[in-house]
Each structure stands twice: as structure tokens, then as C-alpha cells.
LOKE-430202 format. One record per residue (C-alpha): residue number from 1; residue in three letters; x, y, z. Coordinates in steps of 0.25 Angstrom, whole numbers. Layout:
BEGIN
SITE / n / res / px / py / pz
SITE / NUM / ALA / X / Y / Z;
...
//
This chain:
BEGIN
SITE / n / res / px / py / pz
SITE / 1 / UNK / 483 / 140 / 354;
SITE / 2 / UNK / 496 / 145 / 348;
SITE / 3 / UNK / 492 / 159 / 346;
SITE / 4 / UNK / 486 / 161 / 360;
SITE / 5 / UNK / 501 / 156 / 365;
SITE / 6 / UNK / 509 / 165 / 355;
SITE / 7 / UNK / 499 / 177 / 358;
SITE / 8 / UNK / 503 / 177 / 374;
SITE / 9 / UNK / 516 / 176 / 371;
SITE / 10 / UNK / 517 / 188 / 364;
SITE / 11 / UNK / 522 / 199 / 371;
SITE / 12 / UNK / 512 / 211 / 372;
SITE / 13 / UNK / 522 / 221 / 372;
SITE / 14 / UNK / 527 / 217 / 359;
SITE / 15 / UNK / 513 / 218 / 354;
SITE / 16 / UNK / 511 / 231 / 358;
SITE / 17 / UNK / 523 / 236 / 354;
SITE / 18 / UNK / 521 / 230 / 338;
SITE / 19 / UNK / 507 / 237 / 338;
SITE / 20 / UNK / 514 / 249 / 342;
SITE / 21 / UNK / 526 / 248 / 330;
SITE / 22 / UNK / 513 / 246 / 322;
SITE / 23 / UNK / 505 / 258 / 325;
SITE / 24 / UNK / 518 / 265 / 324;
SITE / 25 / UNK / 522 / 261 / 311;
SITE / 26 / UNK / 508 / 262 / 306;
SITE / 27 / UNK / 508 / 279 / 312;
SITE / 28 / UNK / 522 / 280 / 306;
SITE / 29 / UNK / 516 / 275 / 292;
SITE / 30 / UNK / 501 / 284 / 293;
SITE / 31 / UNK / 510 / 297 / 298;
SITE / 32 / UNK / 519 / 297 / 284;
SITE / 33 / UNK / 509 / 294 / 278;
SITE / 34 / UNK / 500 / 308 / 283;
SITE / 35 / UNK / 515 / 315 / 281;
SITE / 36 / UNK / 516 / 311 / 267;
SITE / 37 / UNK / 501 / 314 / 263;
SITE / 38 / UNK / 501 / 327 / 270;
SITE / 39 / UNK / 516 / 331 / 263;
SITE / 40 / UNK / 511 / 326 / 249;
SITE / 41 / UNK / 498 / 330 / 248;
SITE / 42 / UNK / 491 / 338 / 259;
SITE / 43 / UNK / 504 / 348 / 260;
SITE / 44 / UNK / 505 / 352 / 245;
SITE / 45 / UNK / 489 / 354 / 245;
SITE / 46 / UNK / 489 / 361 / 255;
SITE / 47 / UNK / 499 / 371 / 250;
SITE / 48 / UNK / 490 / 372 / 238;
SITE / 49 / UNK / 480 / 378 / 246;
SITE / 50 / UNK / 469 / 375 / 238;
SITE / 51 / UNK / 456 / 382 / 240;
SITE / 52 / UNK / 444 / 376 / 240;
SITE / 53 / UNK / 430 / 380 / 237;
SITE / 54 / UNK / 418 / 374 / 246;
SITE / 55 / UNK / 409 / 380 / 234;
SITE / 56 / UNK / 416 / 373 / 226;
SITE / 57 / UNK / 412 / 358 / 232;
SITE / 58 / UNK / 419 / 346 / 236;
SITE / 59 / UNK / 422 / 341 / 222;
SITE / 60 / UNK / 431 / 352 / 219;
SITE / 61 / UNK / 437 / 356 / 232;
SITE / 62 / UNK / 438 / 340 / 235;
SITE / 63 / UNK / 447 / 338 / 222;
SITE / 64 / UNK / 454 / 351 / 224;
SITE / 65 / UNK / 463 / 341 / 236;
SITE / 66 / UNK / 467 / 331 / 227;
SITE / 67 / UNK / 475 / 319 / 234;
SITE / 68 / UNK / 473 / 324 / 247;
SITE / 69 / UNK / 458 / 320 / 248;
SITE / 70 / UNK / 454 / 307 / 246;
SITE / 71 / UNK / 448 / 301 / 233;
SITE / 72 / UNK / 433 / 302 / 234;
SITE / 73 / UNK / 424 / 298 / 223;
SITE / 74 / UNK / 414 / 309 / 219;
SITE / 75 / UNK / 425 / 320 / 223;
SITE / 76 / UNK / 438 / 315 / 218;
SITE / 77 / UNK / 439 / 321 / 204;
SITE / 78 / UNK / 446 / 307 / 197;
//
């Protein structure tokens, strides 16, 4: 009964306004997170412009990438 009484006292504004602090914060986090993965890896790649082959095949052309691709099993050379 306790928490049903302390839930309407809370003040709905002040809820609203956490979730947004939240979702802000969380943004803020994901977008220097994107920055930094696109100014450490995906910028100095693509500088390197590196050709691929599609005779070649996946394999080598997926390995040509390195850290900017994910880890697949099958395809990832270690």
C-alpha cells in the first residue's frame, strides 16, 4: 500500500523530465562513441582506399577491412 501512495505523489513532470536527462545522456554517450569509431578506424581506412576484388570472394575482401567489420567466424582470418 505504501508504493501505490508514494507513486501518486510523485510528480509527473519530474518523471518525464528524468527520462529525458536519460535519453540525453545515453545520445551524448552513443554519438562519441560513432565520432570516435569513425575517426579511429573508418577514416584512416578509408584513406587507404583499398580495392577490393568481388572475384576475389568474401574471404579475402572481408579480411581486407580489418577492425572495421565485425568478428565473423568462417571469415575472420584469426
Amino acid at each position: 500500500m505504501e508504493f501505490f501512495q508514494a507513486a501518486s505523489r510523485q510528480d509527473p513532470l519530474k518523471d518525464s523530465l528524468t527520462a529525458e536527462d536519460s535519453y540525453n545522456a545515453i545520445r551524448t554517450k552513443m554519438l562519441a562513441e560513432l565520432k570516435e569509431y569513425e575517426d579511429e578506424i573508418l577514416y584512416p581506412l578509408a584513406t587507404q582506399q583499398i580495392e577490393i576484388d568481388l572475384d576475389d570472394g568474401v574471404l579475402v575482401n572481408y579480411n581486407k577491412f580489418g577492425s572495421a567489420l565485425k568478428k565473423v567466424s568462417g571469415l575472420s582470418e584469426n
